[in-house]
Structure formats: C-alpha cells, structure tokens
KOLLOPA-292144 format. One record per atom (N, C-alpha, C): residue in three letters; z, x, y; residue number from 1. Coordinates in Angstrom, 1 decimal, padded with zeros to 4 digits. Atoms other than C-alpha are relative to their C-alpha. Example, Ala and Ser with C-alpha at 12.3 -4.5 7.8 and 13.67 -1.06 7.14 Angstrom:
BEGIN
+-------+--------+--------+--------+------+
! pakol !     pz !     px !     py ! kefi !
+-------+--------+--------+--------+------+
!   Ala !  000.0 !  000.9 ! -001.2 !    1 !
!   Ala !  007.8 !  012.3 ! -004.5 !    1 !
!   Ala !  000.0 !  000.9 !  001.2 !    1 !
!   Ser !  000.0 ! -000.9 ! -001.1 !    2 !
!   Ser !  007.1 !  013.7 ! -001.1 !    2 !
!   Ser !  000.8 ! -000.8 !  001.1 !    2 !
+-------+--------+--------+--------+------+
END
This chain:
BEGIN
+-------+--------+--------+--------+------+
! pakol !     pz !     px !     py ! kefi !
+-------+--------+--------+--------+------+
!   Unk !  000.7 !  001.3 !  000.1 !    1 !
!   Unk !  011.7 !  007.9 ! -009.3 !    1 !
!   Unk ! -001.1 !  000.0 !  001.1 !    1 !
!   Unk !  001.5 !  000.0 ! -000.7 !    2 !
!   Unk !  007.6 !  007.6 ! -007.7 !    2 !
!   Unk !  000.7 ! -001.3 !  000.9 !    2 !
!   Unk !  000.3 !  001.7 ! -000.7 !    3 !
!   Unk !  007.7 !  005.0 ! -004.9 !    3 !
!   Unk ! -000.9 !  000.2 !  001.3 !    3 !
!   Unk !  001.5 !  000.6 ! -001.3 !    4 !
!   Unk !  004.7 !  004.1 ! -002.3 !    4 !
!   Unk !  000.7 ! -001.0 !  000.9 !    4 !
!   Unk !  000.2 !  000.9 ! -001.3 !    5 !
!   Unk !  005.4 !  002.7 !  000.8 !    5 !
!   Unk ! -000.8 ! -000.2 !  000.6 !    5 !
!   Unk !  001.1 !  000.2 ! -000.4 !    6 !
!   Unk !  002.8 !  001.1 !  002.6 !    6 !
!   Unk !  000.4 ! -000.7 !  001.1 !    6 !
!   Unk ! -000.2 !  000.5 ! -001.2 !    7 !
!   Unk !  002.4 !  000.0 !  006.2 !    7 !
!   Unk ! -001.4 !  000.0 !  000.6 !    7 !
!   Unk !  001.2 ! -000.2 ! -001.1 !    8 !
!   Unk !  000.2 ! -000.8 !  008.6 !    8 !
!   Unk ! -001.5 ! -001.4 ! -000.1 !    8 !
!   Unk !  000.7 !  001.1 !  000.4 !    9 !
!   Unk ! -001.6 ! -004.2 !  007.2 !    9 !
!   Unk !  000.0 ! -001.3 !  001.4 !    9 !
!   Unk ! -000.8 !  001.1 ! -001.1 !   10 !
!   Unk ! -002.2 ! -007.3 !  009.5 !   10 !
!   Unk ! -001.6 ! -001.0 !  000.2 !   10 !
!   Unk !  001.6 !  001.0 ! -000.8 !   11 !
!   Unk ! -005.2 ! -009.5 !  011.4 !   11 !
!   Unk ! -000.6 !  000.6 !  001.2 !   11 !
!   Unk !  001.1 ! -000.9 ! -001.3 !   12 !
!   Unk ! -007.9 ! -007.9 !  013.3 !   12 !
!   Unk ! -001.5 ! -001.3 ! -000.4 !   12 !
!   Unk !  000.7 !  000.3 ! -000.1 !   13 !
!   Unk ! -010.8 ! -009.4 !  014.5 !   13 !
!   Unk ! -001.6 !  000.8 ! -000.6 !   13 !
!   Unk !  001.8 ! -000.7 !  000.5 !   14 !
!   Unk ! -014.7 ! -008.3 !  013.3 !   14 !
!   Unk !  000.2 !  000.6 !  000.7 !   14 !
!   Unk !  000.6 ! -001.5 ! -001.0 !   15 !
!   Unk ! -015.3 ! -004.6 !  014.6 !   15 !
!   Unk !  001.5 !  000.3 !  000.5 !   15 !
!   Unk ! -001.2 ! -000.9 ! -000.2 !   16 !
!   Unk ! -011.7 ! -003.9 !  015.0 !   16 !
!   Unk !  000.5 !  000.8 ! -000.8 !   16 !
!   Unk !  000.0 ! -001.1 !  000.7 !   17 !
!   Unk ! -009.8 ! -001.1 !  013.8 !   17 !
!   Unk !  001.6 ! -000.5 ! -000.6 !   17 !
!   Unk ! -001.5 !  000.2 !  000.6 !   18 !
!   Unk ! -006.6 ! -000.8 !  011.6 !   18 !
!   Unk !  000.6 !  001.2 ! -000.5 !   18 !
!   Unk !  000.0 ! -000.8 !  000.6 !   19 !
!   Unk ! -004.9 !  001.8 !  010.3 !   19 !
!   Unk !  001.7 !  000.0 ! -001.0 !   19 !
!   Unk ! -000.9 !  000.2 !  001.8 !   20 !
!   Unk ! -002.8 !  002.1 !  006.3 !   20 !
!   Unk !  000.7 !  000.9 !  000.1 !   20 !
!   Unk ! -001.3 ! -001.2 !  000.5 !   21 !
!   Unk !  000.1 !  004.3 !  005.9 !   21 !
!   Unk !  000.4 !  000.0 ! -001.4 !   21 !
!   Unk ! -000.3 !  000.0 !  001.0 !   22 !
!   Unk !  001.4 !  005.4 !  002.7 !   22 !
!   Unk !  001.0 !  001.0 !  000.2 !   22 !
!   Unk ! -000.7 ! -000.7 ! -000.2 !   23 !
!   Unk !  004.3 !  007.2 !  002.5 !   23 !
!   Unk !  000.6 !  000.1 ! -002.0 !   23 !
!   Unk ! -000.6 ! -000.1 !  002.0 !   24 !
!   Unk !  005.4 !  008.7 ! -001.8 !   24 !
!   Unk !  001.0 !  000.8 !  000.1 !   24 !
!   Unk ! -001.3 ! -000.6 !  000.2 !   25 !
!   Unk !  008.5 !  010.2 ! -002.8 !   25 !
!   Unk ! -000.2 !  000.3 ! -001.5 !   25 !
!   Unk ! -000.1 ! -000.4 !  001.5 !   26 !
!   Unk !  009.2 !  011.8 ! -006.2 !   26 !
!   Unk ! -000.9 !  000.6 ! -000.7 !   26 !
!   Unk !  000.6 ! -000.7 !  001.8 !   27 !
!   Unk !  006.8 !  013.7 ! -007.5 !   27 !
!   Unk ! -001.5 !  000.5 !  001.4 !   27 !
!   Unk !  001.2 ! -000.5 ! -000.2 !   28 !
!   Unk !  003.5 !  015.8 ! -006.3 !   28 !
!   Unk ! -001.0 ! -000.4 ! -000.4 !   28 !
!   Unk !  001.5 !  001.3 !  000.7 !   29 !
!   Unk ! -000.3 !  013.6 ! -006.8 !   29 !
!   Unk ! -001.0 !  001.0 !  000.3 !   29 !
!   Unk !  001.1 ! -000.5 !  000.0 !   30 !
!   Unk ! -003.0 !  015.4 ! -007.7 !   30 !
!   Unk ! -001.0 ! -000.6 !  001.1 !   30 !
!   Unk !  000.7 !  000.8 ! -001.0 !   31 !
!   Unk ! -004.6 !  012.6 ! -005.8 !   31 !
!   Unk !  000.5 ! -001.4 !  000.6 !   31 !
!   Unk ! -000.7 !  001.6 ! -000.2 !   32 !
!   Unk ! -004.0 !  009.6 ! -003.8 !   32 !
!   Unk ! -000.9 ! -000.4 !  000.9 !   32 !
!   Unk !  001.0 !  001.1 ! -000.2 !   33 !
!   Unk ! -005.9 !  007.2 ! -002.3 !   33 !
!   Unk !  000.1 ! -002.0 !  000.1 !   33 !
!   Unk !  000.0 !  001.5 ! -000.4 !   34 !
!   Unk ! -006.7 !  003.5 ! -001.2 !   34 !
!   Unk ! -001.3 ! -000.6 ! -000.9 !   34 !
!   Unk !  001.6 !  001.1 !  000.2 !   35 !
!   Unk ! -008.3 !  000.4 ! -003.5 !   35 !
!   Unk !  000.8 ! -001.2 !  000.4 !   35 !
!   Unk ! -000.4 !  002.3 !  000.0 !   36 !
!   Unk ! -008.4 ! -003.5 ! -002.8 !   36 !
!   Unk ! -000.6 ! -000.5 ! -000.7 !   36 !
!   Unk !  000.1 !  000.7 !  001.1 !   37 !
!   Unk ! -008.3 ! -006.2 ! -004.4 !   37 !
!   Unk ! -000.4 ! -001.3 !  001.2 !   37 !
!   Unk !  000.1 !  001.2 ! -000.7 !   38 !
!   Unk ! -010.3 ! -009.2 ! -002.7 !   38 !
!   Unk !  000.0 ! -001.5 ! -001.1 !   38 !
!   Unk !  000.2 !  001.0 !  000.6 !   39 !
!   Unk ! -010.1 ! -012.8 ! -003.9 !   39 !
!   Unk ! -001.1 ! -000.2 ! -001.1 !   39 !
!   Unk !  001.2 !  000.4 !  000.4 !   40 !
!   Unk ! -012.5 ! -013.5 ! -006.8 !   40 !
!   Unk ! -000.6 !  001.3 ! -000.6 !   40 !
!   Unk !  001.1 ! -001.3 !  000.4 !   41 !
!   Unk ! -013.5 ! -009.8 ! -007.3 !   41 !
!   Unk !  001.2 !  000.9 ! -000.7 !   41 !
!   Unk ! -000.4 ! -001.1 !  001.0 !   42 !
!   Unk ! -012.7 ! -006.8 ! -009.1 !   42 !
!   Unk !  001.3 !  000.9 !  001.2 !   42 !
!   Unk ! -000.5 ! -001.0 ! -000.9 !   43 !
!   Unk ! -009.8 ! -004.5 ! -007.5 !   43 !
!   Unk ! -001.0 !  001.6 ! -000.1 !   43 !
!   Unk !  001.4 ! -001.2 ! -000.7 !   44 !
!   Unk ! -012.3 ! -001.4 ! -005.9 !   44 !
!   Unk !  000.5 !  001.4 !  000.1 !   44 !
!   Unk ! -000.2 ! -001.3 ! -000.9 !   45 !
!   Unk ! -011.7 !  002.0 ! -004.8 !   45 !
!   Unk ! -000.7 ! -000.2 !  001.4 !   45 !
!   Unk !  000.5 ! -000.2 ! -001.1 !   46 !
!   Unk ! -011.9 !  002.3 ! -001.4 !   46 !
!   Unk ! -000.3 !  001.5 !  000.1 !   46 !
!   Unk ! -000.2 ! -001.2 ! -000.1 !   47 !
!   Unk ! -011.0 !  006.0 ! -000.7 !   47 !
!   Unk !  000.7 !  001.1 ! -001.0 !   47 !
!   Unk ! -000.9 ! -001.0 !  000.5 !   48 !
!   Unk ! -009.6 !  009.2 ! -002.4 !   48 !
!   Unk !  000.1 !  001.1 !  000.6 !   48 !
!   Unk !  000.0 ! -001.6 ! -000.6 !   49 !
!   Unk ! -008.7 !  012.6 ! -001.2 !   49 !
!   Unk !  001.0 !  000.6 ! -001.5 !   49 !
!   Unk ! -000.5 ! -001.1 !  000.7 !   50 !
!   Unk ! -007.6 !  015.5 ! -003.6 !   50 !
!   Unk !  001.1 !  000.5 !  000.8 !   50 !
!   Unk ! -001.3 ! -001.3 ! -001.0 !   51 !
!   Unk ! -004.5 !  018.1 ! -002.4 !   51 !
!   Unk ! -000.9 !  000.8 !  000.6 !   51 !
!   Unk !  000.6 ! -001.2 ! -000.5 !   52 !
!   Unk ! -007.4 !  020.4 ! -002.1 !   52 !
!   Unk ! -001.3 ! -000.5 !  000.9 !   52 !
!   Unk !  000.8 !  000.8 ! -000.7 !   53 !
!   Unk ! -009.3 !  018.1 !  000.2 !   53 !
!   Unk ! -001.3 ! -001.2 ! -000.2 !   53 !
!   Unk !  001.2 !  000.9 !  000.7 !   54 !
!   Unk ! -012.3 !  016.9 ! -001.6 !   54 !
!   Unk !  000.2 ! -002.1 !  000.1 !   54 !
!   Unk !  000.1 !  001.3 ! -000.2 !   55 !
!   Unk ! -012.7 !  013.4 ! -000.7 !   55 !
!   Unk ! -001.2 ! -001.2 !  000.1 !   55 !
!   Unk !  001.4 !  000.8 !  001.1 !   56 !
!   Unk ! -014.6 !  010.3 ! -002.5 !   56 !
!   Unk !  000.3 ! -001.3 !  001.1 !   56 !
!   Unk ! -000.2 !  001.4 ! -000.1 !   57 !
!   Unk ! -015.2 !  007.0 ! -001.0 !   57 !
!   Unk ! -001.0 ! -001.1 !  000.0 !   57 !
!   Unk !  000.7 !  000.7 !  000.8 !   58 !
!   Unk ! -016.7 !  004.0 ! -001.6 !   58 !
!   Unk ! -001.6 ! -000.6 !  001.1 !   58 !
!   Unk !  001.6 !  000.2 ! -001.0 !   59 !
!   Unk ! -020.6 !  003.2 ! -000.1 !   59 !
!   Unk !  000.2 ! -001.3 !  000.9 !   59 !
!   Unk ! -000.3 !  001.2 ! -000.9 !   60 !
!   Unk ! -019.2 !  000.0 !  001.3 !   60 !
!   Unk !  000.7 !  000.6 !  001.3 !   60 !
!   Unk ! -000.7 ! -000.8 ! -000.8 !   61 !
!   Unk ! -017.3 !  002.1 !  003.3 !   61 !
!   Unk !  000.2 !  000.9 !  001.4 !   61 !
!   Unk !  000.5 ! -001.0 ! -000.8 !   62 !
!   Unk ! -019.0 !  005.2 !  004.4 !   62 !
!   Unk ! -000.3 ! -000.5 !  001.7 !   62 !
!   Unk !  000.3 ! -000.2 ! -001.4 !   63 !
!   Unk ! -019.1 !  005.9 !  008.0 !   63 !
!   Unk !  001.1 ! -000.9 !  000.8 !   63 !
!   Unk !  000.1 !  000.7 ! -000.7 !   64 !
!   Unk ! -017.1 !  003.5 !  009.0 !   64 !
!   Unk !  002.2 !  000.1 !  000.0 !   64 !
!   Unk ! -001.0 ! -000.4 !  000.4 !   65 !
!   Unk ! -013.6 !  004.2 !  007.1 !   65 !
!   Unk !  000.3 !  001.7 ! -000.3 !   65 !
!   Unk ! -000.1 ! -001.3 !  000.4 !   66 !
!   Unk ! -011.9 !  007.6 !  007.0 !   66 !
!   Unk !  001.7 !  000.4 ! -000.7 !   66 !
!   Unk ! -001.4 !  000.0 !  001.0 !   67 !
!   Unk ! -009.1 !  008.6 !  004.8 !   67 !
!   Unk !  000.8 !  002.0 !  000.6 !   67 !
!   Unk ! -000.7 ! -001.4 ! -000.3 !   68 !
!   Unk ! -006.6 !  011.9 !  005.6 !   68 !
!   Unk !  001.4 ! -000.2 ! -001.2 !   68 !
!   Unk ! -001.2 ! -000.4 !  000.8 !   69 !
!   Unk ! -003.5 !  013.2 !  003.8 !   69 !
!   Unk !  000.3 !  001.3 !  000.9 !   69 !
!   Unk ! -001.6 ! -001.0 ! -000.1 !   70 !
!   Unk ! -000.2 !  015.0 !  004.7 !   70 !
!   Unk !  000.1 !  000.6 ! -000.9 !   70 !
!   Unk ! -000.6 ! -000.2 !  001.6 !   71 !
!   Unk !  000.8 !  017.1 !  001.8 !   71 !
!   Unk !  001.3 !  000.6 !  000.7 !   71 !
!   Unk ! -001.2 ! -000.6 ! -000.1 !   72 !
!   Unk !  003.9 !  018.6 !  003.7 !   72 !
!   Unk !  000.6 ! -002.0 !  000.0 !   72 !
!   Unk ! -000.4 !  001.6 !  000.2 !   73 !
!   Unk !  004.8 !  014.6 !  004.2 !   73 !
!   Unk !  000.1 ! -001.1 ! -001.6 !   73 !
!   Unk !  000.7 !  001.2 !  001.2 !   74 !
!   Unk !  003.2 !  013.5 !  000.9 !   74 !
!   Unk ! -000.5 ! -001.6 !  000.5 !   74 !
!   Unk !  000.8 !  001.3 ! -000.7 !   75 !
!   Unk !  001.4 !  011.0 !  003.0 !   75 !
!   Unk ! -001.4 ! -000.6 ! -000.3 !   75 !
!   Unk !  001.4 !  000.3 ! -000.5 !   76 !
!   Unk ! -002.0 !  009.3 !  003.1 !   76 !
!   Unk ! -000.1 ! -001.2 !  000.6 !   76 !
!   Unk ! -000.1 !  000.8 ! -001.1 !   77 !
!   Unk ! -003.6 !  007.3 !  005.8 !   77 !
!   Unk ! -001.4 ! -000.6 ! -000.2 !   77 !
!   Unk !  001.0 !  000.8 !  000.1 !   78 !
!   Unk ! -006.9 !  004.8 !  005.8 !   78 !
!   Unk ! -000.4 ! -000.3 !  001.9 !   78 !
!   Unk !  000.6 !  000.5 ! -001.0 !   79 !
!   Unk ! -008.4 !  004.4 !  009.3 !   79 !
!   Unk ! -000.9 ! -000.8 ! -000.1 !   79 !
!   Unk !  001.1 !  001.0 !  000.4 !   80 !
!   Unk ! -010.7 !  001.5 !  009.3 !   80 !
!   Unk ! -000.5 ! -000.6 !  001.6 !   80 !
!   Unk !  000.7 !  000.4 ! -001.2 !   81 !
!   Unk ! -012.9 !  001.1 !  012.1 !   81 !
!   Unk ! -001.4 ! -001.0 ! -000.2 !   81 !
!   Unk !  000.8 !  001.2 !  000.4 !   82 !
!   Unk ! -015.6 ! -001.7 !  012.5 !   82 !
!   Unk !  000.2 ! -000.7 ! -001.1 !   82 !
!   Unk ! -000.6 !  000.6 !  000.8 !   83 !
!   Unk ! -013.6 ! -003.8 !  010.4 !   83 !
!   Unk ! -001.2 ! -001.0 ! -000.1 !   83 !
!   Unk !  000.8 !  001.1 ! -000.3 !   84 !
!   Unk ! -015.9 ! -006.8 !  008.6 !   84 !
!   Unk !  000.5 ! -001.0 ! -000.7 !   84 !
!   Unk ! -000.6 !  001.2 !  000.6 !   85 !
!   Unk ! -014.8 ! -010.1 !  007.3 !   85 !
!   Unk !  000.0 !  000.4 ! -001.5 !   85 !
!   Unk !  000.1 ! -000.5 !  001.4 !   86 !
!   Unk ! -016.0 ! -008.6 !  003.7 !   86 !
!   Unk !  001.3 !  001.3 ! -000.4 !   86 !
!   Unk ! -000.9 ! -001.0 !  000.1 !   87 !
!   Unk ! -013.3 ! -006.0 !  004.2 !   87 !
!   Unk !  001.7 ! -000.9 ! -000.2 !   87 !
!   Unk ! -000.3 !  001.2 !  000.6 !   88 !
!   Unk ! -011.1 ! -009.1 !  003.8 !   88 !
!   Unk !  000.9 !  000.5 ! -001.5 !   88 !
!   Unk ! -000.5 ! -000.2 !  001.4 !   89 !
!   Unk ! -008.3 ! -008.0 !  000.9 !   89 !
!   Unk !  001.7 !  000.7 ! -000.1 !   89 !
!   Unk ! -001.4 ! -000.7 !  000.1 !   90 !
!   Unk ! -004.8 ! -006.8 ! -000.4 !   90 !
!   Unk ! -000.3 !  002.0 ! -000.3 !   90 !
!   Unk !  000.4 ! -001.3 !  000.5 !   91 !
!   Unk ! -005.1 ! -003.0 !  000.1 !   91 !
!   Unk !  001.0 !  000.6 ! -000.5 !   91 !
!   Unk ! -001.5 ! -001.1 !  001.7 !   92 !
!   Unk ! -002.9 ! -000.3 ! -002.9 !   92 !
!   Unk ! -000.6 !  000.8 !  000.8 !   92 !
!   Unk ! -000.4 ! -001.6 ! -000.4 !   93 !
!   Unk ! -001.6 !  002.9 ! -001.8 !   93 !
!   Unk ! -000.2 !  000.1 ! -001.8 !   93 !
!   Unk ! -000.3 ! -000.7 !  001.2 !   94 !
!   Unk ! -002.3 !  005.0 ! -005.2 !   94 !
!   Unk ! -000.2 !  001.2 !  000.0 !   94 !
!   Unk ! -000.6 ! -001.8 !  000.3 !   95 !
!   Unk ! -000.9 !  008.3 ! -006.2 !   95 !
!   Unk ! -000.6 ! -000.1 ! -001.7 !   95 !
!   Unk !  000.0 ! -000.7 !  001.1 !   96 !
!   Unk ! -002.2 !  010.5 ! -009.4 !   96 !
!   Unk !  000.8 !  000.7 ! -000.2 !   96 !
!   Unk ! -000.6 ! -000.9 !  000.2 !   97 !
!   Unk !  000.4 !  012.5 ! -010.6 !   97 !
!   Unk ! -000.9 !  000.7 ! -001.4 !   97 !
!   Unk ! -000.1 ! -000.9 !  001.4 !   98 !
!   Unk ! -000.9 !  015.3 ! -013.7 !   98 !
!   Unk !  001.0 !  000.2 ! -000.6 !   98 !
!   Unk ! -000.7 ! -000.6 !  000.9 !   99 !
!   Unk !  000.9 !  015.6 ! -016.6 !   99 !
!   Unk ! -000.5 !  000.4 ! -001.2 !   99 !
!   Unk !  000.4 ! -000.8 !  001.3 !  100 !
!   Unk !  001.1 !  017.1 ! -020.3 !  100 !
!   Unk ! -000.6 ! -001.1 ! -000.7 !  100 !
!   Unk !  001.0 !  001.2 !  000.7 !  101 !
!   Unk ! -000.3 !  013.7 ! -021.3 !  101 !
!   Unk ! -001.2 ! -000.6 !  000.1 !  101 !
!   Unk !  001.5 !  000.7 ! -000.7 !  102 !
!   Unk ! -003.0 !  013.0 ! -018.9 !  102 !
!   Unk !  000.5 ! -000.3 !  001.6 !  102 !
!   Unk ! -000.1 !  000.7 ! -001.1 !  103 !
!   Unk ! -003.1 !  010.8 ! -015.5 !  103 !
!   Unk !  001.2 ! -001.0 !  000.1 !  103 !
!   Unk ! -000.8 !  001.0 ! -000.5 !  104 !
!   Unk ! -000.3 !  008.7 ! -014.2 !  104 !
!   Unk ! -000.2 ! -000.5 !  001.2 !  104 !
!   Unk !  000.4 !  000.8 ! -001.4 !  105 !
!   Unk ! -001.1 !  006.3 ! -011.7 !  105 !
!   Unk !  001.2 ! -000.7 !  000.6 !  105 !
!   Unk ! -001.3 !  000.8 ! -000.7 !  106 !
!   Unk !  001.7 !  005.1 ! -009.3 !  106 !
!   Unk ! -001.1 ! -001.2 !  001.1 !  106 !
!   Unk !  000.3 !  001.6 ! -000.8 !  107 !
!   Unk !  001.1 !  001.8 ! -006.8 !  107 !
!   Unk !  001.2 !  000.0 !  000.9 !  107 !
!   Unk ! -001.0 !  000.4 ! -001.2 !  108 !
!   Unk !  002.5 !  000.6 ! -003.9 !  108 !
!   Unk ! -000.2 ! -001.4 ! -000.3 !  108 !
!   Unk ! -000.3 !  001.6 !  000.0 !  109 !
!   Unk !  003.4 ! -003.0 ! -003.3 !  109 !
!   Unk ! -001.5 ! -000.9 !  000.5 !  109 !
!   Unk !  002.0 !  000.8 ! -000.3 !  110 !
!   Unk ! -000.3 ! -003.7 ! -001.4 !  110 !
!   Unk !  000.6 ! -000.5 !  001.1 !  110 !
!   Unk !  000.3 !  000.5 ! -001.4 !  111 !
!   Unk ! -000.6 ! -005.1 !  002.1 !  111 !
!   Unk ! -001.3 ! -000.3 !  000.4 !  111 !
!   Unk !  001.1 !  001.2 !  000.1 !  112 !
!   Unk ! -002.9 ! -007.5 !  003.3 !  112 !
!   Unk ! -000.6 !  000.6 !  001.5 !  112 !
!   Unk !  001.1 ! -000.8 ! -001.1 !  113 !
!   Unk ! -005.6 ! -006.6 !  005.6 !  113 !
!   Unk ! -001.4 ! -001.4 ! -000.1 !  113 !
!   Unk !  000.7 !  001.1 ! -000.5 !  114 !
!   Unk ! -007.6 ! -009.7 !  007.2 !  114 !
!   Unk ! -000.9 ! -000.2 !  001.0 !  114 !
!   Unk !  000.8 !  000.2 ! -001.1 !  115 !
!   Unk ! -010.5 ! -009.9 !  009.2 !  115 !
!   Unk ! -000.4 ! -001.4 !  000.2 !  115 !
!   Unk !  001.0 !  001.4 ! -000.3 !  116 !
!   Unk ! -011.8 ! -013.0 !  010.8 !  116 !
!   Unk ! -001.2 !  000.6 !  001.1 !  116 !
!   Unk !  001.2 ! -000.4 ! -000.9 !  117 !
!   Unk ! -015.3 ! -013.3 !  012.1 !  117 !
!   Unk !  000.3 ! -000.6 !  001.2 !  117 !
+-------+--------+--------+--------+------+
END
C-alpha cells in the first residue's frame, strides 16, 4: 500500500524559510514532487524531480525554492526560502509510480504553509 507522509508545514513570516518533507512507502515513483492548492485558485505544480535527477519547477518559484530527493529513503524535500504571502497554501507531496497502464499518481494528506506579510 503507497502512503506519503508529509511534514514540515507551519507560519513564517515574509522572507522566511520553511522546509517540506515527504516521506513514501510502497512502491518506486518515477517522479515525485510538490503542488498547492491556494484558496480560490487552481491546485499548481510547484516542483518535480525525476529518479534520474531532471528537475521542473514552476516560474513563480524559480530561484527562490529548491526541491531534492532521497531515492535510498524514497524521500523528497521542498526548501522554500524568501517565502511571500502569495506562497500562502495547502502544499501535496506527489509520487508517479509507472505502470503497464500508464501514470499513477499517489497524494499525501497536504500541509498548510502560511505566510503573513
């Protein structure tokens, strides 16, 4: 059975830093990666990393957010530095698993990540 744990959500002030844990069990992800879901808006991609390092993330982001992976852990991590009130949302741990069917997408429970100005 896939499960995402997630840690590491809370209250930081503008230009603070935070950092996302994800911890998966059950199964090897082609990819995994961080999106949110702010009030009002569309849930986003923030980050992705491949097993084979290749790593996507989103232009709101760049420079400012850095994403890593464990693969002996099956881990990934979200660093978020100069945090800004727009950053403001419930962040998802998501894992890709490959299969003979296509993509499977697993979820974590989401953890809340709050800036005030």
């Amino acid at each position: 059975q896939v499960q995402l744990v997630e840690s590491g959500g809370g209250l930081v002030q503008a230009g603070g830093s935070l950092t996302l844990s994800c911890a998966a069990s059950g199964s090897i992800f082609s990819t995994m990666g961080w999106y949110r879901h702010a009030p009002g808006k569309q849930r986003e991609l923030v980050a992705s990393i491949r097993s084979g390092g290749t790593i996507n993330y989103a232009d709101s982001v760049k420079g400012r957010f850095t994403i890593s992976r464990d693969n002996a852990k099956n881990s990934v991590y979200l660093q978020m530095n100069s945090l800004k009130p727009e950053d403001t949302a419930v962040y998802y741990c998501n894992a890709k698993e490959s299969s003979w069917s296509g993509i499977i997408d697993y979820w974590g429970q989401g953890t809340q990540v709050t800036v005030s100005s």
